[in-house]
C-alpha angles and dihedrals in degrees: 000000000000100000081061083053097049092046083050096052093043086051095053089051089051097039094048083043102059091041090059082054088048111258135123127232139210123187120210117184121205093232087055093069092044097052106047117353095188090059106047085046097054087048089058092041088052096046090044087057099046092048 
């Protein structure tokens, strides 16, 4: 799967990016909300609380 691990590796740049400018990220993958809704809800509640 080496175009997902591209899209990984580009992530990480952004992410790490974006944290040294002060931001903070949170990564939702399509998959997650298909596979289980509640969860990935929860996740962005929890990081939203935590901002």
């Amino acid at each position: 799967m080496p175009k997902i691990e591209g899209n990984v590796l580009r992530d990480r740049g952004q992410d790490e990016y974006l944290h040294l400018k002060g931001w903070k990220v949170l990564r939702i993958w399509e998959h997650e909300i298909k596979d289980n809704l509640d969860a990935t809800l929860e996740k962005a509640i929890s990081f939203l609380e935590t901002s």
